[in-house]
C-alpha positions as a Python dict, from the first residue, in 0.01 Angstrom:
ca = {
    (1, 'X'): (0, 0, 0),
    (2, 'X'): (132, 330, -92),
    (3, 'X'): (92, 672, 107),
    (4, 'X'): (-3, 987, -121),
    (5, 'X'): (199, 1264, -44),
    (6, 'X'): (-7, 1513, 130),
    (7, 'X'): (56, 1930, 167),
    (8, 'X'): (-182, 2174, 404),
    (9, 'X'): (-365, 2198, 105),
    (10, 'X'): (-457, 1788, 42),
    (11, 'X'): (-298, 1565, -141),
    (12, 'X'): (11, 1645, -370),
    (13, 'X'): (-92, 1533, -796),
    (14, 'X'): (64, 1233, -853),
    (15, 'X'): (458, 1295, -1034),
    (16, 'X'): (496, 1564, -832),
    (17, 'X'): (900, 1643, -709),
    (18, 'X'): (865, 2010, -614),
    (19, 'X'): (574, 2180, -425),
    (20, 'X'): (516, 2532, -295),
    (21, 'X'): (235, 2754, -269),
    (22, 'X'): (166, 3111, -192),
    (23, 'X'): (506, 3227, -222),
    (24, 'X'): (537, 3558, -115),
    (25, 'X'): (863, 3856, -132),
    (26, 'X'): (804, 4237, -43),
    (27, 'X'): (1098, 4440, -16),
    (28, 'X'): (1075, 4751, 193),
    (29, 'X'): (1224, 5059, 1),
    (30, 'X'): (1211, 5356, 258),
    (31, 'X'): (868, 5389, 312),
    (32, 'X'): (761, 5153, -30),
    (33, 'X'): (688, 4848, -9),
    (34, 'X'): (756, 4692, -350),
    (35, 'X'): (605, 4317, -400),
    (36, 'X'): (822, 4147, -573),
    (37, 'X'): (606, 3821, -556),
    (38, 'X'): (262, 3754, -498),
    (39, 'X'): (135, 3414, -422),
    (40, 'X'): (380, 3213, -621),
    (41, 'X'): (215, 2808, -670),
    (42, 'X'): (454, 2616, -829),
    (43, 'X'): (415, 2215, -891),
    (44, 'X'): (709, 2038, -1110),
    (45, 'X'): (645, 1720, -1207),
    (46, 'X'): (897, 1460, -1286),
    (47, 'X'): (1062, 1394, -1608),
    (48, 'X'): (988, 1772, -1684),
    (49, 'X'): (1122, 2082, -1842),
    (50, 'X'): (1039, 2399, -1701),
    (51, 'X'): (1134, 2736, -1794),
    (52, 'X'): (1091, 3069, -1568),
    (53, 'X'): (1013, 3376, -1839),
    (54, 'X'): (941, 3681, -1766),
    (55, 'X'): (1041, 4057, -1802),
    (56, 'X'): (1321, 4213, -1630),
    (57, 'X'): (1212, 4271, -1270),
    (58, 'X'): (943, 4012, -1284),
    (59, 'X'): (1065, 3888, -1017),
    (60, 'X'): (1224, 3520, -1202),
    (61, 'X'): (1558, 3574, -952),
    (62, 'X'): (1394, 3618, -693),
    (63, 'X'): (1119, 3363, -683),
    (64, 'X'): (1495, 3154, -777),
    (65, 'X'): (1681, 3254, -498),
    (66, 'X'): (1391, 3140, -262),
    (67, 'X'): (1351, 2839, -429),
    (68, 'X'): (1727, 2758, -374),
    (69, 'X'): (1752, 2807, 20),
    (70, 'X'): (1945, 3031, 168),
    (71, 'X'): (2278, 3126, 27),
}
C-alpha cells in the first residue's frame, strides 16, 4: 500500500517532485513596499522541463533565490 503525499492543502498530484504555494517577497524601500512576488504556486512534475520567463524585474531571480535556500 502506498501513502499519497499530502501538503496543508490535500494531497500532492501524482509525479509531483517540487511543491510550494503562496510564495510571497516584499521588499521595503524607505517607506515603499515593493512586492516582488505575490502568491507564487509552483508544482514540477517529474521527467519535466520547465522554464521561468518573464520581463526584467518580474521577479524570475527572486522567486529563484527562494527556491534555492538560503545562500
Amino acid at each position: 500500500m502506498t501513502q499519497d503525499k499530502q501538503n496543508a492543502h490535500g494531497p500532492l498530484e501524482e509525479g509531483v517532485v517540487f511543491h510550494v504555494h503562496g510564495v510571497t517577497k516584499v521588499y521595503q524601500m524607505g517607506e515603499v513596499q515593493v512586492h516582488a512576488l505575490r502568491g507564487v504556486d509552483l508544482d514540477l512534475f517529474s521527467g519535466e522541463f520547465t522554464v521561468l520567463l518573464g520581463a526584467s524585474g518580474s521577479g524570475k531571480s527572486t522567486l529563484l533565490n527562494i527556491l534555492g535556500g538560503p545562500s
